[in-house]
Phi, psi and omega in degrees: 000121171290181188267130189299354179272000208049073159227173179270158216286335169298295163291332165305327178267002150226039164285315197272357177279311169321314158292336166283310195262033124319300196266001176268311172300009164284287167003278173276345161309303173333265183343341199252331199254016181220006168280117188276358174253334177313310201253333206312328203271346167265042170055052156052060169214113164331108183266119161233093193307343170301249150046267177306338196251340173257342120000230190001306180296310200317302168332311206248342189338278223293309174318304177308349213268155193219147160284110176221147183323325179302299177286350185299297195296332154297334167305334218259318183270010173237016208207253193332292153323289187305326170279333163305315200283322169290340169296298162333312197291315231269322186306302158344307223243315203269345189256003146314312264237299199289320157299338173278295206286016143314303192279318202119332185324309188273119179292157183280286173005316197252356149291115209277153185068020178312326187258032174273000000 
């Protein structure tokens, strides 16, 4: 008989192997964080070195960090570029501006900051 959640019998089981070792590791945390002699010399706070160690990596990225073409061209096209390129429309866009109402072209009414 299949199983009523609609996955296959496979995938079922090991959803359900994922959930026994969920719940033995809950467990021995409990167990571990509700021990009143155990932790005392760490302030009662479980040390779990997995943990500590991606702490850590998060921490030092930047030490770590090597410059190579891959990250140079994401700086340049996730950053540089895009502030050029907004600069550029707004320049584009504002000496336009400046120029109808030079000529006249533009009423003072249809000006956006008049009273700026």
């Amino acid at each position: 008989m299949p199983n009523p959640y609609g996955v296959s019998d496979a995938e079922f089981n090991i959803i359900k192997l994922q959930a026994a070792r969920r719940a033995g590791l809950r467990k021995e945390f409990m167990k571990q964080q509700t021990n009143p002699f155990k932790h005392a010399t760490e302030a009662g706070y479980v040390f779990d070195p997995a943990l500590q160690k991606f702490l850590s990596m998060k921490v030092t990225t930047l030490e770590h960090f090597q410059a190579n073409t891959r990250t140079s061209m994401f700086g340049l096209c996730a950053i540089v570029l895009p502030m050029i390129t907004y600069g550029i429309i707004l320049w584009k866009h504002r000496t336009n501006r400046e120029d109808q109402i030079r000529r006249g072209e533009l009423r003072y009414r249809e000006r956006s900051f008049k009273f700026a």
